[in-house]
C-alpha positions in Angstrom: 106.9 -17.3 -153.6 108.7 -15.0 -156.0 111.1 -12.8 -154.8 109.1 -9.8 -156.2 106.4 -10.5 -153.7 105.6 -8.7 -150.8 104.6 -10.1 -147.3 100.9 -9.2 -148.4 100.9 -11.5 -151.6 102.7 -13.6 -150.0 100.1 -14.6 -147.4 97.2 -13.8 -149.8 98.3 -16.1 -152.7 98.9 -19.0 -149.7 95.0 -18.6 -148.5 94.0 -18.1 -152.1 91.0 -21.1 -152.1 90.0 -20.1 -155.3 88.4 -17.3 -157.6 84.4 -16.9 -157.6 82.4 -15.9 -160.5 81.9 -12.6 -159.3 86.0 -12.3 -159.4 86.5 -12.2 -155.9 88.8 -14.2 -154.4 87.9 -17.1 -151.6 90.3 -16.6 -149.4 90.4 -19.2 -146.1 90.4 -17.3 -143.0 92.8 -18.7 -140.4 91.7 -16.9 -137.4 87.9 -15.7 -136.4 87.8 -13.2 -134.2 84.0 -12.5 -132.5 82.4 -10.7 -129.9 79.0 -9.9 -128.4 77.7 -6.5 -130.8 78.3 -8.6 -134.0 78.0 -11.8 -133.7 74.2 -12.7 -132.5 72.4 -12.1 -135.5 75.3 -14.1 -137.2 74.6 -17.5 -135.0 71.0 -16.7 -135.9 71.7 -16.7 -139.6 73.2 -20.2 -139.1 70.0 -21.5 -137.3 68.0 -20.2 -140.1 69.9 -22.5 -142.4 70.5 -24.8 -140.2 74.1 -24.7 -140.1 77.2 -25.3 -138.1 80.3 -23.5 -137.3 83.0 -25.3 -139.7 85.9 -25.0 -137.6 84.9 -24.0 -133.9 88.8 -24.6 -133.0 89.4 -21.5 -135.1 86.9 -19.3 -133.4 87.5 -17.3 -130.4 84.5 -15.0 -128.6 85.8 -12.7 -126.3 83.7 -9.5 -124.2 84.1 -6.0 -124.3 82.1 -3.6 -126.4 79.1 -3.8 -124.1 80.2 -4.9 -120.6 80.2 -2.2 -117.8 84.1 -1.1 -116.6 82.4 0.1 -113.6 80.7 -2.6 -112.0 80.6 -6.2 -114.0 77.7 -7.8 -112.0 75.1 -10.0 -113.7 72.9 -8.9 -114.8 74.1 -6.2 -116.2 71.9 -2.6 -115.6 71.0 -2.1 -119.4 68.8 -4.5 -120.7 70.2 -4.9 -124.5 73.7 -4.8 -123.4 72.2 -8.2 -120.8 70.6 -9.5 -124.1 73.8 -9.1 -126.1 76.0 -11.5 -123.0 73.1 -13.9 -122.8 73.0 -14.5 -126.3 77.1 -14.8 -127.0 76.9 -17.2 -124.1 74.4 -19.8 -125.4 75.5 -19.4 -128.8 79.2 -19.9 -128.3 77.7 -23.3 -125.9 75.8 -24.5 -128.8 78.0 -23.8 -131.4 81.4 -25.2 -129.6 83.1 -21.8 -129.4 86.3 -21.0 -127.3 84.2 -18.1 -125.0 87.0 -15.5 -123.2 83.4 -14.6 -120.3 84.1 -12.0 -117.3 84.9 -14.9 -115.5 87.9 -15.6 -117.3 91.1 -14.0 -116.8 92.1 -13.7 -120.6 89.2 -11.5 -121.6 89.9 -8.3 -123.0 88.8 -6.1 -126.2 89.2 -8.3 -128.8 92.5 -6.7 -130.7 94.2 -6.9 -127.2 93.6 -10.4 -126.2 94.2 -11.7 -129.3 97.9 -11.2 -129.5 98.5 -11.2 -125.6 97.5 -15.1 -125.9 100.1 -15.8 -129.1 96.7 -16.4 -131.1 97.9 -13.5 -134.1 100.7 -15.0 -135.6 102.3 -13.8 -138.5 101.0 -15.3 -142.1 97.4 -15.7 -140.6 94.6 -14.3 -141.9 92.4 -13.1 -139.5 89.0 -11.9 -139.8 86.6 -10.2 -137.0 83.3 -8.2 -137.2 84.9 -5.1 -136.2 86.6 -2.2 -138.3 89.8 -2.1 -135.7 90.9 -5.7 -136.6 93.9 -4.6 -138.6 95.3 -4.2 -135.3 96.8 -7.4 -136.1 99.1 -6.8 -138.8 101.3 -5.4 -136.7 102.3 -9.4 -136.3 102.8 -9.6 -140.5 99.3 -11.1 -140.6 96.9 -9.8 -142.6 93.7 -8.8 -141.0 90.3 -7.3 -142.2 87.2 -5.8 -140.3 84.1 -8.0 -141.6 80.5 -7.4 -141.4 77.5 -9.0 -139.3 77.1 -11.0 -142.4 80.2 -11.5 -143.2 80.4 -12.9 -139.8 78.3 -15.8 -140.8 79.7 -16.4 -144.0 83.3 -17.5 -141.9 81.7 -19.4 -139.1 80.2 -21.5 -142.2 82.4 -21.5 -144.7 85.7 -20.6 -142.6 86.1 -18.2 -146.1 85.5 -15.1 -147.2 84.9 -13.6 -150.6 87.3 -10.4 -151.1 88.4 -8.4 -153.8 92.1 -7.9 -153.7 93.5 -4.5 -153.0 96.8 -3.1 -153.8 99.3 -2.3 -151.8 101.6 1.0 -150.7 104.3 0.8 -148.7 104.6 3.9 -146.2 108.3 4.6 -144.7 109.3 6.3 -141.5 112.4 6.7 -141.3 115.2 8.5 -139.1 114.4 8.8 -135.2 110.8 10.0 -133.2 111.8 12.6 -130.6 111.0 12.5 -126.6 107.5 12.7 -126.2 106.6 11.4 -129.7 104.7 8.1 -129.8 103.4 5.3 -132.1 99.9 7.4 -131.9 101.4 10.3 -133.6 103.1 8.6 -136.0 99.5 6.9 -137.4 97.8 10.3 -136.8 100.9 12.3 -139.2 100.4 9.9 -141.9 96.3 9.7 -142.0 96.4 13.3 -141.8 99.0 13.7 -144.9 97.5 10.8 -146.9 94.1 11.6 -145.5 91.2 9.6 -144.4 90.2 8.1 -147.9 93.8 8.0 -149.1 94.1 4.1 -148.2 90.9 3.3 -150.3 91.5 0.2 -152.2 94.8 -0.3 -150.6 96.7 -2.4 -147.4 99.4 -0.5 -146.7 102.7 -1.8 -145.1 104.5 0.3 -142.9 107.9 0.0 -143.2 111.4 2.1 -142.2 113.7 1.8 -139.2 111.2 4.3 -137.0 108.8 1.0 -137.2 112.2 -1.4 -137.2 112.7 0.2 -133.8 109.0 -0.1 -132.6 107.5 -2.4 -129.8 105.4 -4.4 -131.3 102.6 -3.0 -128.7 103.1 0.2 -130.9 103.1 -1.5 -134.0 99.7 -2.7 -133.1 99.2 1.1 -132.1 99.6 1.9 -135.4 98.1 -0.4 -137.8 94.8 -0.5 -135.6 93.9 3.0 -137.2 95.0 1.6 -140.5 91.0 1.9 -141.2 90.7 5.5 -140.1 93.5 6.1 -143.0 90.4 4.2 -145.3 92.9 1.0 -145.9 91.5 -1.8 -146.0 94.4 -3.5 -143.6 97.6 -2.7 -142.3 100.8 -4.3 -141.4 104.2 -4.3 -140.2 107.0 -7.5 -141.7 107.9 -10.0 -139.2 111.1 -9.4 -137.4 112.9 -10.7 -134.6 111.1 -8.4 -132.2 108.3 -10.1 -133.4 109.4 -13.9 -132.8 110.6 -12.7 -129.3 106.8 -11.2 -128.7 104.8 -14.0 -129.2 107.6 -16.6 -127.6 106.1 -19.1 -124.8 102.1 -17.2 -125.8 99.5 -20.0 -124.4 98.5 -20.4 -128.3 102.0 -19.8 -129.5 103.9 -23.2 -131.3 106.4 -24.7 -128.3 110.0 -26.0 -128.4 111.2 -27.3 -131.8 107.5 -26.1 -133.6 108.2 -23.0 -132.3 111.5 -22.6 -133.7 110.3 -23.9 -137.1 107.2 -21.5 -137.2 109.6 -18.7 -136.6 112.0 -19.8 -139.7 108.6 -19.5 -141.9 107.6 -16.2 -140.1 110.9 -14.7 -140.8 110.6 -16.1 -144.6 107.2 -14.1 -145.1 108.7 -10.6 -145.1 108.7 -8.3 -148.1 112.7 -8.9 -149.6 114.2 -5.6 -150.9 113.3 -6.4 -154.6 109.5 -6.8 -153.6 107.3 -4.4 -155.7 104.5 -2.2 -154.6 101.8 0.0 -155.9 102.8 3.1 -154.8 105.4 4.0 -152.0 105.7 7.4 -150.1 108.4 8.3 -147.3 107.9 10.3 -144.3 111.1 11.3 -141.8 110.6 10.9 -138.1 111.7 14.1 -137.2 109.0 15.8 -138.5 106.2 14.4 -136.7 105.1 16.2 -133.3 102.6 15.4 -131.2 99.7 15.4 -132.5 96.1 16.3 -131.6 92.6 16.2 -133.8 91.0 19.1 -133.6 87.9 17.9 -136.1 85.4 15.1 -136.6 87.9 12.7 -138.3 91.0 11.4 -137.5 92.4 12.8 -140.7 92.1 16.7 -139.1 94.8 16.9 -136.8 98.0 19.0 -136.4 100.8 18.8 -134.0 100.8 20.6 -131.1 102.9 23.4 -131.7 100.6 24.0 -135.0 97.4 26.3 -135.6 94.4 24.8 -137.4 94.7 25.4 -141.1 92.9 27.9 -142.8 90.0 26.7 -144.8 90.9 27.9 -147.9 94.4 25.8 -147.6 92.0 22.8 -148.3 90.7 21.3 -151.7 87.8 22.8 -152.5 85.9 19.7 -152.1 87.3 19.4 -148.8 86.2 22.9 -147.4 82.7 22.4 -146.5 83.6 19.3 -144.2 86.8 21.3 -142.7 83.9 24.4 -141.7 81.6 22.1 -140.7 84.0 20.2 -138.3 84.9 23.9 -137.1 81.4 24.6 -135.8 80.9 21.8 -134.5 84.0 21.8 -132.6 83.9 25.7 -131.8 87.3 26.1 -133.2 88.5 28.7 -135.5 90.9 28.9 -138.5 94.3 29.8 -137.1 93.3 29.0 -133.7 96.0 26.9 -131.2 94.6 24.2 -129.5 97.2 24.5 -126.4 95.6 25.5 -123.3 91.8 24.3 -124.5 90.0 23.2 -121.9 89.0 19.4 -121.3 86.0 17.8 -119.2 87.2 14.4 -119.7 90.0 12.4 -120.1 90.1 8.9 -121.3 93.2 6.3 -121.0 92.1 3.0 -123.3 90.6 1.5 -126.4 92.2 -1.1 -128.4 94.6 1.6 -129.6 96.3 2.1 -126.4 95.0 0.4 -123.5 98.0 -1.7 -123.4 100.4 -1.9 -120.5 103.0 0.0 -122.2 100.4 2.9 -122.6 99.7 2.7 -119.0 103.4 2.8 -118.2 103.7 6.0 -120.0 100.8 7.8 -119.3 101.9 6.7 -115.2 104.9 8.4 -115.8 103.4 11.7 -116.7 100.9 11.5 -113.9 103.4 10.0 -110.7 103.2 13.1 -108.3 100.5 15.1 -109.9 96.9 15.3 -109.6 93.6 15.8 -112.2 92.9 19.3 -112.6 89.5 19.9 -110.2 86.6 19.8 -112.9 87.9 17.2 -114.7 86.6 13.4 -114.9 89.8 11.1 -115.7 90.0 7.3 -116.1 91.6 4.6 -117.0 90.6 1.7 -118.6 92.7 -1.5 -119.0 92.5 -3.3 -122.2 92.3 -7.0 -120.7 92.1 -8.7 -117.6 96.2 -9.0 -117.5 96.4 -5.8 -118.7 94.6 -5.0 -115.9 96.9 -7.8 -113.1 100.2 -6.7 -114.8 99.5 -3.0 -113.8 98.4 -3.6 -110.8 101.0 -5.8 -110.0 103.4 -2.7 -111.0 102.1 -0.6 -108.7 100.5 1.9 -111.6 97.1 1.4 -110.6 97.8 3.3 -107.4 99.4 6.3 -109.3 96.6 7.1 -111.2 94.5 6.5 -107.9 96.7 8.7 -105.9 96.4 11.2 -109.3 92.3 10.9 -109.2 91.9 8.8 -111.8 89.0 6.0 -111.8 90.8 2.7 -111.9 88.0 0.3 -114.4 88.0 -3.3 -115.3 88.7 -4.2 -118.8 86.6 -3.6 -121.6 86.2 -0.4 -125.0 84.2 2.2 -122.4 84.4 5.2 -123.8 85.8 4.7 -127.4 82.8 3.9 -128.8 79.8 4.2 -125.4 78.2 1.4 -125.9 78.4 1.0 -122.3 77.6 3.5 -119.2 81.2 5.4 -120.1 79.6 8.3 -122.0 80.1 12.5 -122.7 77.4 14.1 -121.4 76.4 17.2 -123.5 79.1 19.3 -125.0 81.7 17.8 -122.8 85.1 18.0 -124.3 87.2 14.8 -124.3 91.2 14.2 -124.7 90.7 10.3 -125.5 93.6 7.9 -126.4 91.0 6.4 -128.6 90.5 5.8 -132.6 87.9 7.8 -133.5 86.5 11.1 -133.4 83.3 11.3 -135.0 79.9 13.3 -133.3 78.6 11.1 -131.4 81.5 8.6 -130.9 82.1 8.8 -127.2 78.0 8.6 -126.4 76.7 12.6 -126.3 76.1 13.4 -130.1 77.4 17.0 -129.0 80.2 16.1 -127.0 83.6 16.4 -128.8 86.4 14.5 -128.8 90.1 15.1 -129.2 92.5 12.2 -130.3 96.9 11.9 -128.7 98.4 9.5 -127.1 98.1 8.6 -123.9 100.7 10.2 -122.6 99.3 13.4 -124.0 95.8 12.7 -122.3 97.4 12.5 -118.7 99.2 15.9 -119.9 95.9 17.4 -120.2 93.9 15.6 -116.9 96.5 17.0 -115.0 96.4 20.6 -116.4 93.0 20.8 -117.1 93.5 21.9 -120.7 95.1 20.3 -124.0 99.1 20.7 -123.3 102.3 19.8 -124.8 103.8 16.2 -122.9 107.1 17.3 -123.2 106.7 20.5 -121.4 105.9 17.7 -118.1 108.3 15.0 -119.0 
């Protein structure tokens, strides 16, 4: 490794297999992360060809893109959401794949489970048929979203054929004030670098605002890595780190454990590393920060008024008036004090307990503005015990809050969670696009968790720190 290497090269050039005719690189894929929406036409792919899963042991199935919060019975009420568990069940039997079921206590969304069982370790690379997987770099691993085909290619091959992007390094530094979280932070720099500003690149987030981050909202930030169009995202490997994934049921124990962490620690960008391109933001000027659009690059913070059209490139400004219909926002407008029908507390951006914690905080002694539907969705099954455990699930009770069982709900309603209509939604989720959360009319606004139980208790889109 040369001392002019960054984390990313690092780990890339070790995984390196070899270079294909095409000029991709092979790269061996550590860690295979799969679940039930992306995987079945994969395992049938495999029949087709009659082949087998390479390394099983490096495969891990979890459940949670389809599976009811609500009720979990068997079977479930939709019929292709039944097909989808049947099928991940006998295929994970047949091919000899770890399978995290409803009946076991580690399953979870798949960027949430991974890391809460010390299976993301730094250096890995890590592959899984879903766009948020870059979750995951917030361990110093580097970690790509893969197709349904792609999906196949790494059960067979345990590879995959990638063209190697560059890099930028994006600094925070200087201190985020009360009521700022790691959700604003990703939402500032999308919305300054924009959503197709990370094309071709992984970006590393670096600076002592991410030096002094949990590494719950270090995986906060890289998971929307891909709404910033970046191919991955990740944070170097610190002590905070080491200390995370410490006595994990996958982690290395005793005297491995202590040698793993030398090597983690080793895998960091050095201070004479070289990037592509670097850009510097200071802490202090990120707010919290709401999307008023249909991406998550159209956001402002919330003492801001949506930007004039005309302040946009000019091949910018028919999306920006389109996303202004649709929304029924204006130019100029303030989104403080807009009424919400819904509020929504998970997602594998913050549906960790940490996010509960805060979002508890706001809510202890309040109660959901009448005419609003709130709930909250654990991201795992001890997500889901630890809370509890804590008492927070009777807070958000006592609030009016539906208390779920684990699973995405209403990030992406592929499930019974769904806006009905034009039904506006302050969602802790990633994305923001018509349609995302189920009605293709109903809108959906994008803070932190903290600022959705702002706005279930008043009813309308409000600044956190005004109730903190």
């Amino acid at each position: 490794m040369s001392d002019s290497d960054n984390l990313f090269d690092k780990v890339w050039n070790q995984h390196a297999v070899g270079t294909l005719p095409s000029g991709q690189t092979q790269l061996f894929i550590g860690l295979h992360l799969i679940h039930e929406v992306t995987s079945p036409q994969a395992f049938d792919m495999l029949r087709e060809r009659g082949l087998n899963v390479m390394y099983p042991e490096r495969t891990i199935a979890t459940v949670d893109h389809i599976v009811p919060t609500e009720s979990q019975l068997r079977p479930f009420g939709d019929v292709l959401a039944e097909e989808m568990m049947s099928a991940i069940e006998k295929n994970c039997r047949e091919f000899g794949v770890t399978l995290l079921d409803l009946q076991d206590s580690r399953q979870g969304i798949v960027h949430i489970v991974g890391p809460e069982q010390g299976l993301t370790q730094p250096g890995m690379t890590i592959a899984c048929g879903d766009s948020h997987t870059s979750t995951h770099g917030a361990f110093g691993a580097i970690a790509f979203g893969i197709g349904t085909s792609q999906v196949a290619y790494v059960l067979a091959t345990q590879t995959l054929a990638m063209n190697k992007p560059k890099v930028r390094r994006i600094e925070v530094n200087g201190r985020l004030a009360s009521g700022v979280y790691a959700k604003d932070v990703i939402l500032h720099i999308i919305r300054r670098l924009g959503v197709k500003g990370g094309i071709g690149y992984a970006y590393e987030y670096a600076g002592d605002a991410f030096d002094r981050m949990s590494m719950e909202e270090r995986m906060t930030v890289c998971n929307m890595s891909i709404e910033g169009g970046a191919r991955c995202g990740y944070v170097n490997p610190d002590q905070t780190t080491v200390d995370y994934i410490r006595g994990r049921p996958f982690a290395p124990q005793g005297a491995a454990f202590d040698e793993a962490s030398r090597w983690w620690l080793s895998l960091a960008s050095g201070p004479g590393a070289r990037y592509d391109d670097v850009v510097r933001y200071d802490a202090a000027d990120i707010d919290p920060t709401v999307t008023w659009g249909i991406n998550p690059g159209q956001s402002v913070g919330i003492g801001e008024a949506i930007p004039a059209v005309a302040s946009y490139a000019a091949e910018e400004q028919r999306g920006v008036q389109e996303a202004l219909d649709f929304m029924e926002l204006k130019e100029g407008q303030s989104l403080q004090g807009l009424k919400i029908d819904v509020a929504f507390i998970g997602s594998c951006t913050n549906g960790r307990i940490s996010d509960l914690r805060e979002a508890a905080r706001i809510v202890q002694g309040k109660h959901v503005k009448p005419g609003v539907k709130a709930l909250v969705v654990p991201g795992s099954q001890l997500v889901r015990k630890a809370a509890e455990e804590e008492g927070l699930h009777a807070v958000f009770q006592a609030a009016g809050f539906e208390w779920r069982g684990a699973g995405c709900s209403m990030c992406l309603a592929m499930n019974p969670d769904k806006l009905q209509g034009r039904e506006i939604c302050a969602s802790s989720s990633n994305r923001n696009f018509k349609g995302r959360q189920g009605s293709p009319l109903g809108r959906t606004l994008l803070m932190s968790p903290a600022m959705v139980a702002a706005a279930a208790v008043t009813g309308s889109v409000t600044d956190v720190r005004q109730l903190s």
